[in-house]
N, C-alpha and C positions, 0 to 999 in steps of 0.2 A: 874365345875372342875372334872376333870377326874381320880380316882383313878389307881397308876401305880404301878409296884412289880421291884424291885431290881431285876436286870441282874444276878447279883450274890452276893448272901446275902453275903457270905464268903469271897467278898475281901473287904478291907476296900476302902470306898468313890464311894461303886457303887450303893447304899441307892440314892433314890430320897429325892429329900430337902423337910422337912417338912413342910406341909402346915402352911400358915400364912395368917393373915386377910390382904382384899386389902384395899389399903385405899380408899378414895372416892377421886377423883383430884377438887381442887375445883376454882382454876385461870389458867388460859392459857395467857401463855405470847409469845407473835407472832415478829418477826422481820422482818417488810416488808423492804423488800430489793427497791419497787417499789417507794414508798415514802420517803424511810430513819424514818421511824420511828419505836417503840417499844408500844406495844399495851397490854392492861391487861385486861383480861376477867374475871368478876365472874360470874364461869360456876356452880354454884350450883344446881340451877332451871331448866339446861339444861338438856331436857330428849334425845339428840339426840348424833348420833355420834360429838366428834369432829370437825371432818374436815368438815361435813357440815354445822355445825355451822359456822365456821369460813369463807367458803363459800356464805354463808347467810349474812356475817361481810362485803362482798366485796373483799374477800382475793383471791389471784390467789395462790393456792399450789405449781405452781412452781417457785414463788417469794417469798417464806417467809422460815425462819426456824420457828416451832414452838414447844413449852413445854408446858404441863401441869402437875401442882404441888400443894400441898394441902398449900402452903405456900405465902403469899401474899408481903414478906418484897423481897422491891429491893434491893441490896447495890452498892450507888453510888462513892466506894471508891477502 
């Protein structure tokens, strides 16, 4: 992370947002558009980027939308 200084301390809202922890993403959820299906990863143990995981999965990037989120619950309602 890169330390930044306010543009101008003296106007309000020119403050850079203060730092906060990141979280760790720990599922990745994929919608291949090639299959019609929805796919759920636990990426905990993944030491790698993303998308090359998900590569490695057989995924083509320009068929799928994908998310990842530290949050594993679907809602099917």
């Amino acid at each position: 992370m890169v330390a930044r200084r306010a543009h101008n301390p003296k106007v309000a809202g020119s403050n850079p947002v203060p730092a906060t922890k990141i979280k760790i993403m720990k599922y990745i959820f994929v919608l291949d558009f090639i299959d019609s299906k929805v796919y759920k990863y636990d990426v905990r143990s993944v030491s790698k980027e993303h998308e090359d995981y998900l590569l490695e999965q057989g995924h083509s990037l320009s068929n799928i939308e994908w998310m990842a989120t530290d949050n594993d619950e679907i809602i099917t309602d």
